[in-house]
N, C-alpha and C positions, 0 to 999 in steps of 0.2 A: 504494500500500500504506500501509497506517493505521501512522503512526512510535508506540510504547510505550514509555513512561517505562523507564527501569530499574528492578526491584525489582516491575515489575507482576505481576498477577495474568490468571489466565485459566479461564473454568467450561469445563468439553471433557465434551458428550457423547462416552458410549463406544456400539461396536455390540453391547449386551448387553441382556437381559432387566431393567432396572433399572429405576425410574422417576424419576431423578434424574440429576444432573451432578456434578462433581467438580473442585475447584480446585489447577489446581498454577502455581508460581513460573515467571516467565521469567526466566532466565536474563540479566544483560547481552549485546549485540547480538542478544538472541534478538525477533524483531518479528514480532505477531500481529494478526489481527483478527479478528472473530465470520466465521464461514465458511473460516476457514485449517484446514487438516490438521494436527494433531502426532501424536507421538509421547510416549508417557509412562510412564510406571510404573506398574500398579494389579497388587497382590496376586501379587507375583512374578513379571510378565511385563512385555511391554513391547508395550501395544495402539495403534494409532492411531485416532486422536478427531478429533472437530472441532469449533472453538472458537463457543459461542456468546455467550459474556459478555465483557469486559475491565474491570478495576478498578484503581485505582492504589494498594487497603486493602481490606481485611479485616479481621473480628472473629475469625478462627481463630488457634487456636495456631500461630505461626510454628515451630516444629518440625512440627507436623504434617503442613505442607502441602511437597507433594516437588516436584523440580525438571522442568519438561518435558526429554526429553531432547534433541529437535530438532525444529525448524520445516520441515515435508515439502512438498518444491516450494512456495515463495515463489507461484509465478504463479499457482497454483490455488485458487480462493477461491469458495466457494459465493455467488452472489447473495442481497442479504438477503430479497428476495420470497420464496424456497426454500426459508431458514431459517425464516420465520414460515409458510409452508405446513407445514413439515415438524412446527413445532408443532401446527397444529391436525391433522394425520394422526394422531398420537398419540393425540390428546383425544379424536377421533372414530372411531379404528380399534383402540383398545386397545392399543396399541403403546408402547415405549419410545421419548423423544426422539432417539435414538440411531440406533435402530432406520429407523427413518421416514430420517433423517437416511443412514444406511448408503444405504437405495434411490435417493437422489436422486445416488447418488458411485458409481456402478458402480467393480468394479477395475480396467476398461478407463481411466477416464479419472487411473489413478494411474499409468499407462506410459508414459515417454513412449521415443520408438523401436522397435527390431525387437527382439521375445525369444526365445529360442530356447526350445519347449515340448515335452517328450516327445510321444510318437506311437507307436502299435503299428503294425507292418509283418510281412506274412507273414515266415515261415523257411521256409514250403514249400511245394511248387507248388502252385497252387490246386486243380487237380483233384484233389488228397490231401487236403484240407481238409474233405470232407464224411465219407471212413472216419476222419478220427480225432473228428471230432465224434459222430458214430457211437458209435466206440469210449470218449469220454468220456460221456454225455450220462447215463448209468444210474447210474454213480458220484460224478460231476463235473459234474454239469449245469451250474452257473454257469461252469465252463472252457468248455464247449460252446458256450454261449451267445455269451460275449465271442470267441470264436475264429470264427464265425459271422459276428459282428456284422464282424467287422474285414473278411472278406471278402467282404461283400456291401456296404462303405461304398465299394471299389477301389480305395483308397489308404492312403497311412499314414493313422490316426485319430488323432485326439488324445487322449491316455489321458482326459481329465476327459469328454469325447465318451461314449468307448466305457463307462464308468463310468455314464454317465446315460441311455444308451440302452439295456442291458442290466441296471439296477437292481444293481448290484454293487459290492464295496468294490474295493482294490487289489492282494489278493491272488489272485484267481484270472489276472486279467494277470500278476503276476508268474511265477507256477506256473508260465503257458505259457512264458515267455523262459525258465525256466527250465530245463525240459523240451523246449527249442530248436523249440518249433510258434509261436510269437512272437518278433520282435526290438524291444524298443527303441530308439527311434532320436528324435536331437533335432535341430529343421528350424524354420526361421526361421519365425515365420507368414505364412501364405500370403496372399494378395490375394484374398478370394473375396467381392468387394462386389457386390451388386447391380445390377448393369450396365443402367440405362434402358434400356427399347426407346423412341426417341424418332422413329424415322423417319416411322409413322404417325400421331403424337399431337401434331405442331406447329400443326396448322393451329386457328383461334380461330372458335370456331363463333357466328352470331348466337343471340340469347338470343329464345324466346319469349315470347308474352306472360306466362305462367303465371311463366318465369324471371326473369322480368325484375321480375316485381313482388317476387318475394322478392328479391333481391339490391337493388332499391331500398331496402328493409325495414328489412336487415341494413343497407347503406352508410350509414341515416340514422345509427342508433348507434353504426356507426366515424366517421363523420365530427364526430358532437359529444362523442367521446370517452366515450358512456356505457357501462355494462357493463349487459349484457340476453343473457340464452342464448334460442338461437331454438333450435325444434324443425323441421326442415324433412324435411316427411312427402312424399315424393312414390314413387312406382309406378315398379316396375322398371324401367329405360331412361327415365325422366321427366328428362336431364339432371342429375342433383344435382350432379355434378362439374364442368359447366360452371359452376354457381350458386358452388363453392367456388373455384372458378379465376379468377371475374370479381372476387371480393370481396380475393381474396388480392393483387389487383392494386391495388387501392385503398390495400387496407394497406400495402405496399412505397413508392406511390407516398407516403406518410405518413411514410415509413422507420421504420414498424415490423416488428416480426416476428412471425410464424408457427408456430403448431403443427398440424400436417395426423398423425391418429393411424387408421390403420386396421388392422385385424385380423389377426393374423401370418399368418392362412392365406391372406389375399389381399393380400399385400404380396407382388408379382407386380414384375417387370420392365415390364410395360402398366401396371400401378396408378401406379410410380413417375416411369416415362417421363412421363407425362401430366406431372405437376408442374415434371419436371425441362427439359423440352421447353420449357414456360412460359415460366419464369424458370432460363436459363441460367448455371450457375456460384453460383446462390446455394441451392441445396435440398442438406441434408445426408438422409442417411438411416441412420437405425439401426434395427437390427432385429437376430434373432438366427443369420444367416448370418452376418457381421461376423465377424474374429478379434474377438479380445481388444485386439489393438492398431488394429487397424481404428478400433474402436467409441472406442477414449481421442483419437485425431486426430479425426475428427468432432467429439467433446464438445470437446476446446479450439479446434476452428476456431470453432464456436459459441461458446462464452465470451469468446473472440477480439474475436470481431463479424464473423469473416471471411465468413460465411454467414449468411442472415437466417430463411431457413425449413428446418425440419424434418421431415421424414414418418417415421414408424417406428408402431411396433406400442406396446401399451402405457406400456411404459417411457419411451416418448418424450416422454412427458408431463412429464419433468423436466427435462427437457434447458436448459442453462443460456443461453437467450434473452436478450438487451437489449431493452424497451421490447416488450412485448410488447402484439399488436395484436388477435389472431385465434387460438384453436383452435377445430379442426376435429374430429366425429369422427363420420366412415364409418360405419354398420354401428352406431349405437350401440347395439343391441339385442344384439351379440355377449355371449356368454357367455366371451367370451376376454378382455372388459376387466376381469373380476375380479380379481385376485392372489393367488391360492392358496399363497403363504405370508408371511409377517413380511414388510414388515406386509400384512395382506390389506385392502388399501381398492380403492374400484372405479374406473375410468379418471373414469366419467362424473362422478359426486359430484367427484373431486379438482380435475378439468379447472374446475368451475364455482366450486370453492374457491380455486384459483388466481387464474381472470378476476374473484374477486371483491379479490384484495387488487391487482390490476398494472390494474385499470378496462381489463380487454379484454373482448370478445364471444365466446359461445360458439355453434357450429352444431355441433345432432349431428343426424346423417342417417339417413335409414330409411327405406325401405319399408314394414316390421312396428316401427313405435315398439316401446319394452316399454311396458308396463301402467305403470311407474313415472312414467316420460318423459313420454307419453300423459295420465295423470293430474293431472300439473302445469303440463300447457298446455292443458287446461281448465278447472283453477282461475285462471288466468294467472300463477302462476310462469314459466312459458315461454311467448314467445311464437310461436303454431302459423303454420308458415309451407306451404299446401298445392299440392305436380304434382300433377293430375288425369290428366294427360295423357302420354303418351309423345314425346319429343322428335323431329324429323328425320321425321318423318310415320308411322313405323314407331306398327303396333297393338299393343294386347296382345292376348297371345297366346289363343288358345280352349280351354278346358281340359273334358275329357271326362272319366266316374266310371264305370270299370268295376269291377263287383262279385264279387268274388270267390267269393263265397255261391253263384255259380252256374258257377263253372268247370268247365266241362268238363273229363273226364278226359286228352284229347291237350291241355288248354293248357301239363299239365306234362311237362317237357323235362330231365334230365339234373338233376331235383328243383328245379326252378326255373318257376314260373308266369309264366307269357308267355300273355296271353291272343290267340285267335286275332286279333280287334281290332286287338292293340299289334305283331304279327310282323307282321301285314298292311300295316301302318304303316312300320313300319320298311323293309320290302322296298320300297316304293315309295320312300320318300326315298333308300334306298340305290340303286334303279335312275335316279332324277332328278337323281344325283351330289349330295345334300344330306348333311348331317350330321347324328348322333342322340346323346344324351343317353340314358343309363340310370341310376336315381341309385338308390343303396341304402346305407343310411347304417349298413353293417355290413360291418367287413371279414374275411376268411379265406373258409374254403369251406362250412363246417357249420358255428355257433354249437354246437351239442350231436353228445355219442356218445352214442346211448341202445341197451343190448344189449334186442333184440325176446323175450329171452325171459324175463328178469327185471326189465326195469326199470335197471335200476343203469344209473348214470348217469358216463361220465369228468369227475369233479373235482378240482382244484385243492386238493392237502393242506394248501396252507397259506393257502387264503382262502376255502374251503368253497363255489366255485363251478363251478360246468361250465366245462370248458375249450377253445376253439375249435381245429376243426381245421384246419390251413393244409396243405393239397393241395400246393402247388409244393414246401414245404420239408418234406413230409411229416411232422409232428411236431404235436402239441397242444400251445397257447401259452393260460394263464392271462393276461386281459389287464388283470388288475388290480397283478398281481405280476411278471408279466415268466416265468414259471418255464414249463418245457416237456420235452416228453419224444417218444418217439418212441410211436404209435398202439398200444394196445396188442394183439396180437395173439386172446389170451382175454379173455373178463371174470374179473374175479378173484374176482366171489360167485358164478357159474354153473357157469365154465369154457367159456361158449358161444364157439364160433369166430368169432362175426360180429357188427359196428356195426350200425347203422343211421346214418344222417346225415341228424339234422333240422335243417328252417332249413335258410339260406340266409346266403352273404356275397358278397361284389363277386370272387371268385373263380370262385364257382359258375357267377354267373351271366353270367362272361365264358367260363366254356365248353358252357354252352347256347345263349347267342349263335354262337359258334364253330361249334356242331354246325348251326344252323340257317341262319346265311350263311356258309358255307365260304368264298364269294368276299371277304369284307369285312374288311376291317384291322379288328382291332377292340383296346385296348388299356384298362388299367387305372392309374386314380389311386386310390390309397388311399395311407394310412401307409406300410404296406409296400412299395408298386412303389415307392414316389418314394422310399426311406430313402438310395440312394445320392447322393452329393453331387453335385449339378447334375440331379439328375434330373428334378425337377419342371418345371424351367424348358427343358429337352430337351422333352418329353411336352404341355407346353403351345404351346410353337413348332410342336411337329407337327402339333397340332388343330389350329392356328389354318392354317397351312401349307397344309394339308385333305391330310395326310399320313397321316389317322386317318378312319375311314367312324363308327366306333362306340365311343363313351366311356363306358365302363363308370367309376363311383366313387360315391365317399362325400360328406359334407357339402363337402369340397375345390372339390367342380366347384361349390358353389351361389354361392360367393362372390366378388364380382368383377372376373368374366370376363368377357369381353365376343366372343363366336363368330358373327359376320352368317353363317354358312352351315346355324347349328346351326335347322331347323326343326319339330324333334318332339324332344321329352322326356319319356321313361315314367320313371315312379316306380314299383317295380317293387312295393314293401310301402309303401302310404303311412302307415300305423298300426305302423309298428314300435318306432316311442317313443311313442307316445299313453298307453299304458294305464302306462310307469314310476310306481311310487310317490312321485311327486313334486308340490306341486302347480303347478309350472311347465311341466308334460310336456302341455297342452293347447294352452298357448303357444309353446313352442319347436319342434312338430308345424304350427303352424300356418305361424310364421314361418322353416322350414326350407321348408314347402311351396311356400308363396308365392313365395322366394327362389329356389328350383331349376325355378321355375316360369318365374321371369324371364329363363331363358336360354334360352329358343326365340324366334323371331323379333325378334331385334332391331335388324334393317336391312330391308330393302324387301318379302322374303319373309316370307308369314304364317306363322307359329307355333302346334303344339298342341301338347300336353298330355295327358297321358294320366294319371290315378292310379289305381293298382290295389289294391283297398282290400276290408274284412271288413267295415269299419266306414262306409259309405256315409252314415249318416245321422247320426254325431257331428260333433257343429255346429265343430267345429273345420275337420275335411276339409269339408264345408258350407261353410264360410265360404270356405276356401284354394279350394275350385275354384270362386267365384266371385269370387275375387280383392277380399270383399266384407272390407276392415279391419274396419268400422264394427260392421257385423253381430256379428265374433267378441266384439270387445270389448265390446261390450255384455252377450252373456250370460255372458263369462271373468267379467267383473268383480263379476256377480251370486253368481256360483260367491265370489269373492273375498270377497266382503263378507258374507255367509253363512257363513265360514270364518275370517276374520278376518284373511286372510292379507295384505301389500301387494299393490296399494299404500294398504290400508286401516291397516298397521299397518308398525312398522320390526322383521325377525327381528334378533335374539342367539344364535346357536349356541354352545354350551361343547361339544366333544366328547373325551371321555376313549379311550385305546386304551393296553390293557396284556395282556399274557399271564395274567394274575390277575386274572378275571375278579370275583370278590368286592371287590376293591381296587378295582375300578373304579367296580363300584356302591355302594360306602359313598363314594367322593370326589362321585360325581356325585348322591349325595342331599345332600350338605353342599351342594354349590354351587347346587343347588335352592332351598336353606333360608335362601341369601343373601338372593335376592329373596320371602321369604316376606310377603307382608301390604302389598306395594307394591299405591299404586293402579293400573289401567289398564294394570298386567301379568297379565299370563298366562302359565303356567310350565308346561310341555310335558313330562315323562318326571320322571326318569332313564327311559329306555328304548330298547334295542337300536337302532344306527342301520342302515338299509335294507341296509346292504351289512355286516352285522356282526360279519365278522372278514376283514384283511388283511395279510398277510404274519405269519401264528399269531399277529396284536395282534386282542385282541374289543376291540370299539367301541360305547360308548355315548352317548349324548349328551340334552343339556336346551336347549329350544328356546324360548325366548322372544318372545312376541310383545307390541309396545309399541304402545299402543293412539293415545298422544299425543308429540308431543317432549318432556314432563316426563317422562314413563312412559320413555321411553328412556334418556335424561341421567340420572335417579335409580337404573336399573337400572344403565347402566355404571357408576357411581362402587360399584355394589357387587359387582361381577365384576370391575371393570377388569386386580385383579392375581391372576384366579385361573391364568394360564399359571406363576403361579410357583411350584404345587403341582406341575410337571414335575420326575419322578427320572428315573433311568436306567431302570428299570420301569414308569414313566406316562406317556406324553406326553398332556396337555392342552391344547389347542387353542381360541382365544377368535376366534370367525367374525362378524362385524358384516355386515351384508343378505349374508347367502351365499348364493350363486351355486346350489348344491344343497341338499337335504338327503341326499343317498344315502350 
């Protein structure tokens, strides 16, 4: 620890909206260094900061400058690599240094020990649980909700849990203890880590040719310490993970360290075992299973040195490493490495922001590069490292286009199209004891209630969109706001007595499968089956177990997994995000396809494919069922560059959301008028954003498209601080390359 003069000084970012720092006095025996936590005074409160300056003078008025009040945990010290990333997060993501700074210190790693944290617990026996939700749900619907959530979690929750899964503040919890249908109760935090499957994933496989040439690639630039991010593009089951497992071994044997960052949706017990299985006793894992105290032991065994590699989901990307060697990142084409809020910078940019100040390598992996990725390793920013090939001899899989344009009237079943094709399919693998894949990347039962005799539509009062029906919990759930109600019996512009239910979700069409192999276990992963705790990892043992004939889900099943029994996979709507108002929705169609594609035959037994589609001849499904990369991105990019969109250009979202709709459009013509007359920008709206009101806030927003890096850099420095036109009636929101525009 850095010994400070008496009388010294210290700058302490706060975690506030600011764009600056703040000096206050140490105290004698108080001892600080840039990366230490305090505690301090600012404007009648008492926040904690963390120091990035030390001085032994100042030019300020010695009255004015106040005294820290304490020095928080001595041991814990942000590394200074982190502290100069976290500056340029700011610079690049529009954020406060503060801010940036807060992300890299989760509140887990401010704990140290066991805390004892509220928790909701029924007051009454579960089978009573659905008539009083019932009985709330008209008047009280957010009581219904949270009383709901708690008994479908089957244990205590943790209040901040049940608050974030049902969109709620902390009064309608209270109401229920009150009203004695909840008890709070406070319970040490429980041990719910991630538990390796390691029994199948020890054994160290030889590297192919195709492998072996990338990881010689990569080892030249570990071995002469240079910093170079590789793109390594290789086809479903092509090995990538063996390619990351061989290199990660190089680097250990260097004694440096690791960052392995994959997708929270496939951060799996099989994803993890792999690593853990590797290198015994040195792989920490975070992720957002973890308590709160979980996730702060991790972060100081790591700080420690006492573990050298890391795996977890986005955040992991911070994790405070020595001598770092190698990040990794799985899947870099996910839409989950975003960060949707303060600050919102994206894994992959940060990860190569990082390897550029600590001289480590980057590997981001993929089957579907993004267009971003892709593009810079064919300038040679990155260098392309290509599987052609499927590993372990296993083929890829055959992929077949049935067209729905000509379905027969019997292929629909229980409102669910099953062409005779994909049942006839299915019955054979289920009678050859094989396993099936059905993916639909929409969950509940009906997307829409539309009454057949007027039209009128059930929507969502407070975000002005159709509301899904969920069949098991019989109730319509708004799945932008969390809000739901029970079916309504009439329409209330007709009074007609009867739905209709169109569309389709992973509900429906686990009970049209039902109806058609009565014989067949057949089970569901979505959001909803898996919400109770451990359940994902229950439901995944099973398939793999082959405790399951038929696996009905969402994008869940595409990531991942690895099932040797699974040899037919129907996509049941392959165009069900194609046509989104987005212009990523040709992309993230293709690279879902491809992806859900890859988990038929991935062991010895051949593999098909089935997509069941409107749209047969958009080059997107084109490309995905011939598993042709090459192809899509050629004509996406055409689309791109004709449009202006990246990775021809870098976006700027400003998005306003206020109940005062005029308010919002006179703030977002000013913030238009910021960039007015800039070269090599282009200024998009004020205009309604796609999804344009959420929870009764209308949403607008101004989109900017930077044509060069000056055009970028010249437009942030004149938006940088417009988050700070946020009142209690506007929130403003500053999005750098965002993830949507909806």
């Amino acid at each position: 620890m850095m010994r400070t003069p008496p009388m010294a000084f210290v700058d302490v970012a706060l975690n506030l909206p600011i764009r600056r720092e703040f000096t206050y006095r140490l105290l004698p025996g108080q001892q600080a260094a840039p990366g230490s936590r305090v505690l301090v005074p600012f404007r009648g409160r008492r926040l904690s900061g963390i120091v990035v300056a030390t001085s032994d003078a100042n030019d300020l008025p010695q009255d004015k400058v106040k005294d820290v009040d304490r020095v928080l945990d001595p041991t814990l010290q942000i590394p200074p690599a982190l502290l100069v990333l976290a500056r340029k997060i700011a610079a690049d993501f529009g954020c406060a240094y503060g801010e940036a700074l807060d992300a890299m210190l989760p509140a887990a790693a401010k704990v140290r020990g066991v805390r004892r944290l509220p928790h909701l617990a029924l007051a009454v026996p579960p089978e009573d649980v659905a008539r009083h939700c019932a009985e709330l749900e008209d008047r009280h619907p957010e009581q219904a909700r949270v009383l709901h959530a708690v008994l479908e979690y089957g244990a205590p929750m943790p209040v901040l849990l049940a608050m974030r899964k049902t969109d709620t503040s902390d009064s309608p919890h209270k109401t229920l203890c009150r009203h004695g249908l909840l008890r709070r109760v406070l319970l040490a935090e429980e041990s719910l880590a991630l538990i390796p499957e390691t029994g199948e994933t020890t054994s160290r496989h030889d590297l192919n040719e195709e492998q072996a040439r990338a990881v010689a690639q990569v080892l030249a630039a570990v071995d002469a310490g240079r910093q170079r991010t590789f793109l390594l593009h290789g086809v479903t089951g092509s090995g990538k993970t063996e390619v990351y497992l061989h290199v990660l071994e190089r680097v250990r044997a260097l004694g440096k360290s690791a960052i392995v960052l994959v997708p929270e949706i496939a951060l799996t017990p099989q994803t993890v075992g792999r690593f853990a299985a590797r290198f015994p006793n040195d792989v920490a894992v975070l992720h957002s299973g973890l308590t709160e105290a979980q996730r702060g032991r991790q972060w100081h065994d790591l700080l420690a040195g006492r573990m050298k590699i890391v795996v977890g989901a986005r955040s992991a990307l911070f994790a405070p490493v020595r001598d770092l060697g190698l990040i990794v990142i799985d899947e870099e084409h996910e839409g989950t490495f975003k960060q949707e809020s303060t600050p919102r910078y994206h894994a992959r940019e940060v990860a190569v922001l990082r390897a550029e100040i600590e001289g480590a390598c980057v590997v981001l992996g993929s089957a579907t590069p993004s267009l971003e990725s892709y593009g810079r390793a064919r300038r040679g920013v990155y260098e392309l490292l290509k599987l052609e090939k499927r590993a372990g001899g296993s083929r890829l899989p055959r992929i077949v286009v049935e067209d729905l344009r000509n379905a027969e009237r019997g292929d629909r079943s229980e409102g669910v199209v099953l062409t005779r094709m994909l049942r006839n399919l299915v019955s054979e693998r289920l009678a050859a004891k094989e396993q099936v894949i059905l993916f639909l990347n929409r969950r509940g039962y009906a997307p829409v209630l539309i009454c057949p005799r007027c039209g009128e539509v059930c929507k969502c009062e407070h975000c002005e969109v159709s509301m899904t029906w969920h069949q098991r919990r019989a109730r319509i759930v708004c799945h932008w706001c969390s809000s739901e109600k029970r079916r309504p019996e009439v329409c209330a512009k007709c009074k007609n007595g009867a739905f209709h239910e169109l569309g389709m979700g992973t509900e429906r069409v686990v009970a049209s499968v039902q109806k058609a192999f009565p014989e067949a276990v057949v089970a569901r992963m979505d959001a909803d089956s898996t919400s109770k705790r451990g359940s994902l990892e229950t439901l995944l043992h099973a398939f793999r177990k082959r405790q399951i004939d038929v696996l009905v889900g969402t994008q869940m099943l595409a990531k991942g997994h690895d099932f040797p029994n699974v040899t037919l996979v129907g996509v049941v709507s392959a165009d069900s995000g194609l046509f989104l108002p987005d212009y990523r929705a040709a992309e993230r169609t293709f690279q879902l396809l491809s992806q859900v594609a890859g988990r038929a035959g991935r062991a010895e037994k051949e593999g098909l494919v089935v997509f069941q589609t409107l749209s047969p001849t958009n080059y997107a499904i084109e490309a995905a069922s011939k598993l042709d990369y090459e192809s899509f991105v050629r004509q996406e990019l055409a689309f791109r560059k004709e449009t202006g969109y990246p990775p021809f250009s870098r976006l700027i979202r400003v998005l306003f959301e206020g109940k005062d709709l005029p308010e919002c459009a006179r703030e977002a013509a000013q913030a238009r008028q910021l960039v007015a007359g800039l070269p090599s920008v282009e200024a998009l709206g004020p205009a309604p954003a796609i999804q344009a009101k959420i929870k009764d806030r209308h949403r607008l927003h101004v989109v900017l498209k930077c044509f060069t890096p000056a055009a970028f850099t010249a437009a942030m420095e004149r938006v940088a601080t417009v988050e700070d036109l946020t009142t209690h009636r506007l929130r403003v929101t500053l999005d750098v390359d965002p993830g949507s525009l909806i």
